[in-house]
N, C-alpha and C positions, 0 to 999 in steps of 0.2 A: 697250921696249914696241913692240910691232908693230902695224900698220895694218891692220886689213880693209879690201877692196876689193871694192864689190859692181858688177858691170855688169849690166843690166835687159836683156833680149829679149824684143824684140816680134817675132811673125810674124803678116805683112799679108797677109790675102787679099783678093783680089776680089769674091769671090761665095763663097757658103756654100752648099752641094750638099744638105745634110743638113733645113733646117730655114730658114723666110725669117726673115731679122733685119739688125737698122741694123748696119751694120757699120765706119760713118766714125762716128760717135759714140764708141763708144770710144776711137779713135784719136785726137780731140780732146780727150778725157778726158785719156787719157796723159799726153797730151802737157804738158798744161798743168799737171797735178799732179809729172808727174814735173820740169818745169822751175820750181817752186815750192821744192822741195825741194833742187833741182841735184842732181841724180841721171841717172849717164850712161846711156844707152840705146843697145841695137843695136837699130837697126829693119831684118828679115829681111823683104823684097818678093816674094813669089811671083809669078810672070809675070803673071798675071791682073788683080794689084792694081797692077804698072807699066801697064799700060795706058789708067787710071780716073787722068783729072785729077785729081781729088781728094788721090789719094795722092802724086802726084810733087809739086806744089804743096806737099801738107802737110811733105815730106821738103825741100822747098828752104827751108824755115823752118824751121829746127830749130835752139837751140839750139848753144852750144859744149858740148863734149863728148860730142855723139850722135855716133854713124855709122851708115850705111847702108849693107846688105848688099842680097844676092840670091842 
């Protein structure tokens, strides 16, 4: 019998161009259902969103089994 293997991608922005909205809320969200579950995550950082305390903060707390890209 074989294993599936799911890995989760998130990509983090900054700022939303198109339309104003919360955009650290969901990333709390994630975070915290996906670590409920143990469920591994790639969190993908767009320049913009390294910049914002918010999000480097939120990635130095993460879980074992996340990584974090760019």
């Amino acid at each position: 019998m074989s294993k599936n293997k799911v890995n989760i991608v998130n990509f983090l922005r900054g700022c939303e161009p198109r339309l104003e909205m919360d955009l650290e809320a969901p990333v709390t969200w994630q975070k915290e259902i996906t670590a409920r579950y143990g469920l591994p995550v790639t969190w993908l950082l767009q320049y913009d969103a390294m910049l914002q305390d918010f999000y480097v903060d939120s990635m130095k707390s993460l879980p074992p089994g996340n990584e974090v890209g760019i």
